[in-house]
N, C-alpha and C positions, 0 to 999 in steps of 0.2 A: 272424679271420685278417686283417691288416694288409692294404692294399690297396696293390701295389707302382704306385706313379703312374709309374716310370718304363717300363713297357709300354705305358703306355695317350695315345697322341696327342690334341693339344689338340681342344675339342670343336667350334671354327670350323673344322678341319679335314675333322672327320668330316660336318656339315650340310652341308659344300661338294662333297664326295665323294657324300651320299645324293641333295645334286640336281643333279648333273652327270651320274649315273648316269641319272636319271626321265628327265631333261629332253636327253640326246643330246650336249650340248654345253657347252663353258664359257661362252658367248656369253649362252645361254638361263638358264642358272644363275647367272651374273652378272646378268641382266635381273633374277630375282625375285627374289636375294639382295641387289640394289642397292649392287651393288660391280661393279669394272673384272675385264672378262675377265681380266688382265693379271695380278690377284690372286688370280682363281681358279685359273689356271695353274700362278702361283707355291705356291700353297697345294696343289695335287695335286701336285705334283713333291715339296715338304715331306713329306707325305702317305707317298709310295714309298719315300722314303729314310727315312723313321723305320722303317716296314715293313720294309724292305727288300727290296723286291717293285715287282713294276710291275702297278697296277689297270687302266690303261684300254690300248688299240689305239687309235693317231691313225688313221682311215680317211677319206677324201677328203668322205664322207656322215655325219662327225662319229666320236662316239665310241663305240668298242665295247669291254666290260667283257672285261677276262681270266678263265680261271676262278677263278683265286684272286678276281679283284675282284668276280665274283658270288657267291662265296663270302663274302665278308666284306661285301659290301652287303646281305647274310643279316642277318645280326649286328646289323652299323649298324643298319638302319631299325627291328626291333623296338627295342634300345634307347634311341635316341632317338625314340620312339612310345613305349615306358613313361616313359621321364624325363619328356615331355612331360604323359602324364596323370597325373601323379602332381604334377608341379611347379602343375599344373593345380583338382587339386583341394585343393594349401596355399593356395593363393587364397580368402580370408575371402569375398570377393565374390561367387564362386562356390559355395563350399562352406564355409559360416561355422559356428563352431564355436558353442555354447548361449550365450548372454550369461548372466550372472550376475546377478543383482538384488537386491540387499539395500536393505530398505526398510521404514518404519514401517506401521503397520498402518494408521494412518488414509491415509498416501497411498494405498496401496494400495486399502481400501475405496472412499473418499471419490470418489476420484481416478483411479486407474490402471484399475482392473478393468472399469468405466461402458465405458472407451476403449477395451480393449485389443483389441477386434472391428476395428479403425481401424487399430489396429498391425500387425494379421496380415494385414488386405487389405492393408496398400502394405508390410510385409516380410513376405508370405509364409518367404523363407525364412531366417530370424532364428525361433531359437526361444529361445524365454525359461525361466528359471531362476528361480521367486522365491522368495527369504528372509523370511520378515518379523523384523527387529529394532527393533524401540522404545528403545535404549539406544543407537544408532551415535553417536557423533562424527567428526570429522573423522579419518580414519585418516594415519598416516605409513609406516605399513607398507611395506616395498619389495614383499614378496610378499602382497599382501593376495588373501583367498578371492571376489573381491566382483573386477565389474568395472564395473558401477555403483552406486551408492550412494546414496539421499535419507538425510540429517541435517538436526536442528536444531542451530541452533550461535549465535555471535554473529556479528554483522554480519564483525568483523573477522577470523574464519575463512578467507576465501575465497581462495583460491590461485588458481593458475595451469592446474589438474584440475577447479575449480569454477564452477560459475556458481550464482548465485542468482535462486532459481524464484520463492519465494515471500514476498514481503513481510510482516511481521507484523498483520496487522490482524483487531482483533476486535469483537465486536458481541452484543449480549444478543437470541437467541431464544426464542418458543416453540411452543405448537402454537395453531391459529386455536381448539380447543375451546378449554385453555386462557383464552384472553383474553378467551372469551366467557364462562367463565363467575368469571374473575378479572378484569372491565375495571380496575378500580384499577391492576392492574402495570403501564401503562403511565406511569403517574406515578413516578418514580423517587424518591420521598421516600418511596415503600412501599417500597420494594424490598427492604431486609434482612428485612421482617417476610414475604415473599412463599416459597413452597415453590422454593427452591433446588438447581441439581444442581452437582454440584463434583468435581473427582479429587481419589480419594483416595492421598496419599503423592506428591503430583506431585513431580518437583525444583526446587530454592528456583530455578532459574535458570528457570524455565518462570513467563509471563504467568499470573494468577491472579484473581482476585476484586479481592485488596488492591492488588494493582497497574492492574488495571482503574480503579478507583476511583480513585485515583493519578494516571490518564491523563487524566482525563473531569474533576477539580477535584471528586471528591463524598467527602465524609467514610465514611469507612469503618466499618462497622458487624458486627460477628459476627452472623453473621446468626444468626435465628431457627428458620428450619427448613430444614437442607440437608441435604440425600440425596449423599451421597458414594458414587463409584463406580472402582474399578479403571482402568477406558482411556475414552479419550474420541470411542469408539464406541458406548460403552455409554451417557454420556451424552446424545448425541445424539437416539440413539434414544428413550429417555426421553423426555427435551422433546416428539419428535415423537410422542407418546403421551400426553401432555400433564401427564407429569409433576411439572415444574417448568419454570424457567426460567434456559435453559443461558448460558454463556460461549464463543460459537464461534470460531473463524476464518472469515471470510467464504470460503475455498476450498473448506472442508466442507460449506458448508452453501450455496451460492450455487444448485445444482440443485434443495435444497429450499425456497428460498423461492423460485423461478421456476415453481416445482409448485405453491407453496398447500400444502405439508408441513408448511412452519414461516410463521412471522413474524418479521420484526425490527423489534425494541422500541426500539432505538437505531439511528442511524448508525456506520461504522464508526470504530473509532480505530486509526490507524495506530504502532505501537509501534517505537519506534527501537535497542533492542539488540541482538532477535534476527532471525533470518530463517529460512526454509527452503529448502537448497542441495541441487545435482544433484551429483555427483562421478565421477570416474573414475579407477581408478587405473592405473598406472604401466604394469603389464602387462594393462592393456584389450585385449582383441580389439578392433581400430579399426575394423572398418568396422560391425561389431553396433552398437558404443559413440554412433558418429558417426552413425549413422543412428535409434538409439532419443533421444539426443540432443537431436537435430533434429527430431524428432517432437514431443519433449516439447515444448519452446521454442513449436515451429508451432502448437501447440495451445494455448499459454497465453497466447500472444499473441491470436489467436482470441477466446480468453475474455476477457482484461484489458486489451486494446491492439489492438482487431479494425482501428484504423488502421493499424498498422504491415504493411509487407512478411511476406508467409509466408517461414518456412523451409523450402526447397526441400530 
């Protein structure tokens, strides 16, 4: 049923009505409304003649309510006390609705989940939603399902919803059994002839062996014996088992060579086409988005930039 507005008086009028009523006077009601008696006046007289009634008695000892006016400061004060808590709890800040998270499996493993005890002591109340997709790109979607987002993409990706987390650099580990009992792999004129792990079916656009190789000035070689694997969790783990001898990103693996989990055989090479970005989209809940954000950032700097300013 249509809501007729023209019964219903402006709502500056009605707040000025429920505290002149508490408060005795326009004097007192203008002190906490922080406006001129002179307006609040004006505004109760507006008030009567929309009504068409008279709410207060002028008495020498201030103001005394008619019966109709306590009758309808009935009215008033519940509703403006549920507009209030309700307007109350549309407040993300107060009452934030699940952030969405759609993200690769390896951030999430590698990366996110180590932390996410870190997230929930300083945003208890943010609760999280998470996806894992391995395939995201950059979305244009106006209504995308996702209100945060990790992709890999190319550098020139990066919009005005993104920032870039992760820089491309990668580096050859393996496990300390491993190298003990292959010392030759650290000479890298072994290396294609060494027990190698690799994704299997990666995209031509994803860092690889041949383009490692590529980076580092070493002639490329099909390797001799490589163990192919689905996701590049599973390689990981491998190497740390001493499978072979992986091609990591230093973000994956930077916890487990600080453990003695792994080694690295090389120094890292920094790769200039791709990267890995944070995203948000269009219809982000803003204060979830702004606050997991800022989280991320704070901590990555921490790890990679422990000179720079935290994000507050």
């Amino acid at each position: 049923m249509p809501i007729n507005n023209q019964t219903i008086p402006s709502l500056s009028s009605l707040i000025i009505f429920e505290a002149s009523s508490r408060l005795g006077t326009f004097s007192r009601a203008a002190n906490e409304l922080c406006v001129t008696p002179t307006a609040v006046s004006k505004q109760i007289k507006q008030l009567e003649a929309f009504l068409n009634t008279k709410l207060f008695s002028r008495k020498k000892t201030g103001l005394e309510l008619t019966s109709k006016g306590k009758a309808y400061l009935v009215t008033v004060s519940q509703v403006l006390e549920l507009l209030s808590e309700e307007s109350l709890r549309m407040d993300d800040k107060i009452s934030p609705v699940a952030l969405n998270l759609d993200i690769g499996a390896c951030f999430s493993h590698f990366w996110l989940i180590p932390r996410l005890d870190d997230f929930r002591d300083k945003h208890s109340d943010i609760a999280l939603n998470i996806s894992i997709n391995n395939e995201r790109f950059i979305s244009k979607e106006v209504n995308a399902d996702y209100d945060i987002a990790f992709y890999y993409g190319t550098v020139n990706t990066l919009d005005k919803n993104s920032i870039l987390l992760f820089k491309e650099r990668i580096l050859l580990v393996c496990s300390p059994s491993f190298l003990l009992k292959r010392p030759e792999s650290r000479d890298l004129k072994n290396l294609w002839q060494q027990p190698l792990l690799g994704l299997k079916d990666g995209p031509d656009f994803w860092e690889n062996w041949q383009s490692w190789a590529s980076y580092c000035g070493i002639k490329y070689q099909t390797p001799q014996n490589e163990m192919q694997m689905e996701d590049q969790i599973a390689v990981i783990y491998a190497a740390m088992n001493g499978a072979g001898i992986a091609l990591a990103w230093d973000w994956h693996v930077d916890s487990l060579l600080e453990s003695g989990q792994l080694v690295a055989l090389t120094a890292t090479v920094e790769c200039n086409n791709n990267a890995f970005f944070l995203t948000r989209s269009e219809n982000a809940n803003q204060y979830g988005a702004e606050c997991f954000i800022n989280w991320v950032v704070s901590l990555y700097n921490q790890q990679f930039h422990p000179e720079l300013p935290k994000v507050c």
